[in-house]
N, CA, C and O of each residue as an XYZ file, in Angstrom:
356
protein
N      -9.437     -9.222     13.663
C      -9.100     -9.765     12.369
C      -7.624    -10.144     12.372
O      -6.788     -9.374     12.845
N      -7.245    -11.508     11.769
C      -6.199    -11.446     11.794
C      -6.061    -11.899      9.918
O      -6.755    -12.464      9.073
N      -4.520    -11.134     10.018
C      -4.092    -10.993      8.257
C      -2.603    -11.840      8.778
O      -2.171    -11.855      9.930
N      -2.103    -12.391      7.796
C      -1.028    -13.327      7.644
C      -0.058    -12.912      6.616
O      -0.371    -12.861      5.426
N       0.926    -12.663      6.985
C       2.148    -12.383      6.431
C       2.632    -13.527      5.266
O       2.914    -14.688      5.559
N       2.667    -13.048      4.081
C       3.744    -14.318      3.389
C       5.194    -13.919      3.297
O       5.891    -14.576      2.525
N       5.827    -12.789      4.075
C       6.867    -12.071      3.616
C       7.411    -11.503      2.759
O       8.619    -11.287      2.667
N       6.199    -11.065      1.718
C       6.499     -9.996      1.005
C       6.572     -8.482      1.368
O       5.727     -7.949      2.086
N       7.825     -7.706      0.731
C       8.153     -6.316      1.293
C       6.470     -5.672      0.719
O       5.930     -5.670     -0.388
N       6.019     -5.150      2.148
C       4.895     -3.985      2.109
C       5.191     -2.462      1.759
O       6.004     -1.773      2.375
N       4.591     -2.128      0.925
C       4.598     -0.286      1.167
C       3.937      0.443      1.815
O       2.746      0.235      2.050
N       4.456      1.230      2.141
C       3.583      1.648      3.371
C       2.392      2.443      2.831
O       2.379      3.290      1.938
N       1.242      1.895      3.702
C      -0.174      2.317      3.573
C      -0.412      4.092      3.246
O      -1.347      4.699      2.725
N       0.547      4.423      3.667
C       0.843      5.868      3.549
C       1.116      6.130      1.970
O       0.397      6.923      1.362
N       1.978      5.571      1.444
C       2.491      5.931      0.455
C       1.639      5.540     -0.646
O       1.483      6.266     -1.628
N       1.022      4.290     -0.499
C      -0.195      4.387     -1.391
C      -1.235      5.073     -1.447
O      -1.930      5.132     -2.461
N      -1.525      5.773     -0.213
C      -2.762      6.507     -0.216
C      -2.439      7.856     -1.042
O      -3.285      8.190     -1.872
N      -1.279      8.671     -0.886
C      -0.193      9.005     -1.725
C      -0.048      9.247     -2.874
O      -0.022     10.319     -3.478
N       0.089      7.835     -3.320
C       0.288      7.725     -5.432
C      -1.589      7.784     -5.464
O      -1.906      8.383     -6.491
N      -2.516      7.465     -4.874
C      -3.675      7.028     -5.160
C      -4.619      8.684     -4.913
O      -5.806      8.775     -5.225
N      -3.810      9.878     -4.308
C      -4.417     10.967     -3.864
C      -3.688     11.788     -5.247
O      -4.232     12.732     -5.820
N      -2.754     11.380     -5.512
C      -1.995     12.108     -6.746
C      -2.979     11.553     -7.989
O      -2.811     12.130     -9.064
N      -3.311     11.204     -7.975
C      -4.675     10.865     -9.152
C      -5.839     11.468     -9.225
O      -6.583     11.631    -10.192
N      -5.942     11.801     -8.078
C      -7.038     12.458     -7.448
C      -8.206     11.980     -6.432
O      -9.242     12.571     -6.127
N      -7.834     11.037     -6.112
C      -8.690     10.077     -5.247
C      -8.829     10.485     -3.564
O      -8.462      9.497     -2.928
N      -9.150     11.367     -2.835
C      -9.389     11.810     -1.687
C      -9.545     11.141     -0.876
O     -10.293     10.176     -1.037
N      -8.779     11.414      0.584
C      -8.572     10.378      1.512
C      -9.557      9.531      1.940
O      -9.390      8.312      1.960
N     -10.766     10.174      2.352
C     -11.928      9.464      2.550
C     -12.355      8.304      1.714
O     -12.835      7.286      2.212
N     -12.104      8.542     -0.058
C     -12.633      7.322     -0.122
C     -11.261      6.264     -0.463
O     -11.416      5.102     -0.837
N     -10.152      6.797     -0.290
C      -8.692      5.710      0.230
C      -9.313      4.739      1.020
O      -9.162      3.520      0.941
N     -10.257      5.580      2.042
C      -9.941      4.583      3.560
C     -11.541      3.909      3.164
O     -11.650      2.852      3.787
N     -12.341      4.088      2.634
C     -13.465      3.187      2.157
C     -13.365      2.041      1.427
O     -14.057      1.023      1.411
N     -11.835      2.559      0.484
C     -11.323      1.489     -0.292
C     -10.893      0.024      0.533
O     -11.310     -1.122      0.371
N      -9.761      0.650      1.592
C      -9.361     -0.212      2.462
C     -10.450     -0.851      3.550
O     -10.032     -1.933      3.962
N     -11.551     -0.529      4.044
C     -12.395     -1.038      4.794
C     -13.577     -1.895      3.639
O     -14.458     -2.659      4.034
N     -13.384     -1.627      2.540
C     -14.283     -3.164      1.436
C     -13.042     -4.209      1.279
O     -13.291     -5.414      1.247
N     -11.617     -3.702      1.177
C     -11.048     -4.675      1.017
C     -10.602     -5.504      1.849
O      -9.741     -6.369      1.690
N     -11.150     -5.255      2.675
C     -10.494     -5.972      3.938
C     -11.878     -6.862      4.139
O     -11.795     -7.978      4.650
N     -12.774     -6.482      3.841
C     -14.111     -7.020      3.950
C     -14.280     -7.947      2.697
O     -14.682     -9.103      2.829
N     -13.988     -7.454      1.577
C     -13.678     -8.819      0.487
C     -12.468     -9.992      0.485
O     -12.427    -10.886     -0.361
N     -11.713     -9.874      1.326
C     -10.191    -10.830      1.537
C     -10.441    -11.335      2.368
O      -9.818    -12.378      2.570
N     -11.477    -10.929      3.344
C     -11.678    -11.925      4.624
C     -10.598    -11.508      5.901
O     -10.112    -10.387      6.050
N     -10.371    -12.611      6.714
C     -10.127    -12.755      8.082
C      -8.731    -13.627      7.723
O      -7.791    -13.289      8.443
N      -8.412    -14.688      6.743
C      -7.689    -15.717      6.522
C      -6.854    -15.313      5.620
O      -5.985    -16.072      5.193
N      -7.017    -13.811      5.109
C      -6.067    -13.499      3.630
C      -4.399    -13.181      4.564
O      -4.086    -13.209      5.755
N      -3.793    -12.945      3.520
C      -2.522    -12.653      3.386
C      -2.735    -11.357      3.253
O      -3.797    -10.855      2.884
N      -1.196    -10.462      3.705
C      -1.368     -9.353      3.687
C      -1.127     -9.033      2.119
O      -1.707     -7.989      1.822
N      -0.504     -9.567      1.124
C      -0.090     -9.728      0.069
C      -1.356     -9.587     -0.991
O      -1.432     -8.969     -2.053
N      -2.573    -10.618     -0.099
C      -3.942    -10.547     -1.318
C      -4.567     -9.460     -0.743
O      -5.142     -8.759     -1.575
N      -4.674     -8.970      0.744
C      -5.226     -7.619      0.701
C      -4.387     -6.709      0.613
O      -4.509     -6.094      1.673
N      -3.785     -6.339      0.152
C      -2.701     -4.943     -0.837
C      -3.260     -5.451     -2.424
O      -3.450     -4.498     -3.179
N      -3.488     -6.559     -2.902
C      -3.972     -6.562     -4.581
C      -5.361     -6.258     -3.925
O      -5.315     -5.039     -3.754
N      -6.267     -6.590     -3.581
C      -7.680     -6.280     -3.231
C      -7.597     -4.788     -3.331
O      -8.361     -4.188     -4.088
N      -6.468     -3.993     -2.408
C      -7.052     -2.480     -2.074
C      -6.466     -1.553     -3.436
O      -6.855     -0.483     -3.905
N      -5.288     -2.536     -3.853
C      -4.582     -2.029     -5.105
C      -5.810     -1.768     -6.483
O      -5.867     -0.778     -7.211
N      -6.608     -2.865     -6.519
C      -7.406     -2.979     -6.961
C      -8.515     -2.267     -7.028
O      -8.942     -1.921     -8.129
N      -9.221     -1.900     -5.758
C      -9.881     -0.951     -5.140
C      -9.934      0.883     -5.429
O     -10.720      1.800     -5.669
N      -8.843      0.660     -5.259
C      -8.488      2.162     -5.290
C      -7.974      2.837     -6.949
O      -7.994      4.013     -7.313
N      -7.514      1.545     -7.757
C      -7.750      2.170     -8.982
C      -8.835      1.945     -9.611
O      -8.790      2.340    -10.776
N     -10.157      1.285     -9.185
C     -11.218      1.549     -9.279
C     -11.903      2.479     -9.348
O     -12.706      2.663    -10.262
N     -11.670      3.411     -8.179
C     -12.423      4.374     -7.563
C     -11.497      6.026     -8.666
O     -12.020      7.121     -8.870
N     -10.278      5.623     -9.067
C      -9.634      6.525     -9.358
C     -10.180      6.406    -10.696
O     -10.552      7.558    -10.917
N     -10.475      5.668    -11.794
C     -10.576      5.204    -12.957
C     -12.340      6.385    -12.679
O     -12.370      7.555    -13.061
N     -13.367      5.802    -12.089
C     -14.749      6.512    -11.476
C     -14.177      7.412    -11.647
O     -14.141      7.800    -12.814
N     -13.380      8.277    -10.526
C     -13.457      9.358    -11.093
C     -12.815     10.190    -12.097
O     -13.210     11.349    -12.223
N     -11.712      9.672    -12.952
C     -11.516     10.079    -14.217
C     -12.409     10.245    -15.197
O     -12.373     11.280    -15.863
N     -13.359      9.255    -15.450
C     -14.840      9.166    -16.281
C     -15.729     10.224    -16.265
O     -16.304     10.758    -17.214
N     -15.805     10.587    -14.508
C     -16.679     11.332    -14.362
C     -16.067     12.728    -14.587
O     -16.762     13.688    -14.922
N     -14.779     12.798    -14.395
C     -14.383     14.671    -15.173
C     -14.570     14.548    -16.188
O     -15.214     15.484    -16.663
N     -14.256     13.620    -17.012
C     -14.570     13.570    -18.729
C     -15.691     13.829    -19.015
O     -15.965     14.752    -19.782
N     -16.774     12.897    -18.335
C     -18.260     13.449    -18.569
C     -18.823     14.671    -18.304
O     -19.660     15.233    -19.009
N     -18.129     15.268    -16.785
C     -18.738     16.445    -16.706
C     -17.966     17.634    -17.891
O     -18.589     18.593    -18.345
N     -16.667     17.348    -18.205
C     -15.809     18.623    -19.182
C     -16.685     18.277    -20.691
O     -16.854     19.308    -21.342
N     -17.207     17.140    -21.284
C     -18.103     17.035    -22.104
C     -19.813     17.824    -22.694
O     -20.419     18.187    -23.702
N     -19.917     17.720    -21.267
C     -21.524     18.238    -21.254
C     -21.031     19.523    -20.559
O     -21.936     19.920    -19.825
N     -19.840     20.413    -20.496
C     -19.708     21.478    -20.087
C     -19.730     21.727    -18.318
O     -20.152     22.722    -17.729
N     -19.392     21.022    -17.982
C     -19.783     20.781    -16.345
C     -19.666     21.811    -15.797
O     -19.422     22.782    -16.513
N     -19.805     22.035    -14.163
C     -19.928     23.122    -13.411
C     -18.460     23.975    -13.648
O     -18.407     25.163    -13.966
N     -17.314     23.102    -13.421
C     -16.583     23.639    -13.919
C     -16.378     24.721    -14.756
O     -16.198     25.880    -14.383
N     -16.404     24.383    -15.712
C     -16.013     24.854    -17.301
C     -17.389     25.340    -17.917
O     -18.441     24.704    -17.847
N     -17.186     26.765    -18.628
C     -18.349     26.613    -19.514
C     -18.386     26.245    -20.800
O     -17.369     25.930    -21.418
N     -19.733     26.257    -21.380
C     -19.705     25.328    -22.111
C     -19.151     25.998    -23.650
O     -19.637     27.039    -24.092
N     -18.326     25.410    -24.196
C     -18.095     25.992    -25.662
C     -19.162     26.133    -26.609
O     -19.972     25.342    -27.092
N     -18.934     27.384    -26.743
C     -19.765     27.931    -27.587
C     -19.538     27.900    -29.008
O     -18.320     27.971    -29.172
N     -20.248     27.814    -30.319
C     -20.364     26.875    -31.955
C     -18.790     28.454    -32.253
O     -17.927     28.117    -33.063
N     -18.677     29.358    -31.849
C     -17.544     30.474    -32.815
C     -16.715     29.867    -31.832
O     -15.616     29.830    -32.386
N     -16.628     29.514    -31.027
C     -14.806     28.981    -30.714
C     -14.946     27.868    -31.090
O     -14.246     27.184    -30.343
N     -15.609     27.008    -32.073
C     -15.377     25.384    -32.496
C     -14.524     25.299    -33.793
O     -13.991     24.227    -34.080
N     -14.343     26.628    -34.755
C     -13.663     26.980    -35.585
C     -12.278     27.579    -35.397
O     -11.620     27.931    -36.376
């Protein structure tokens, strides 16, 4: 594959995986992120449109799983138990 430079300053792949693990997003699916985006930008992109592709990507996956703690702390998830009607007062 080749990716094409427009000379914009990159951050390093590290450091996004980084701000994107501080959210809670686990490395594994970082690097799932980066192997669709590289697969949606093609062969002809810029390195510039695949960093918005994975930028994109990965607050995707982070947004998923914010939803899904909400849903599970809602319905009382494994987590947490579930509040009971005398602590709702």
């Amino acid at each position: 594959m080749t990716m094409h430079s427009d000379h914009t300053r990159i951050p390093q792949l590290q450091a996004i995986f980084e701000g994107a693990k501080s959210f809670g997003l686990r490395e594994d699916e970082a690097w799932r992120a980066v192997d669709e985006s590289l697969i949606e930008v093609g062969v002809d992109a810029t390195m510039s449109e695949f960093l918005e592709e994975l930028v994109g990507g990965l607050a995707s996956r982070i947004l998923s799983g914010q939803r899904r703690g909400i849903s599970n702390e809602r319905r009382g998830g494994p987590d947490e138990p579930p509040v009971g009607s005398e602590e709702l007062t």
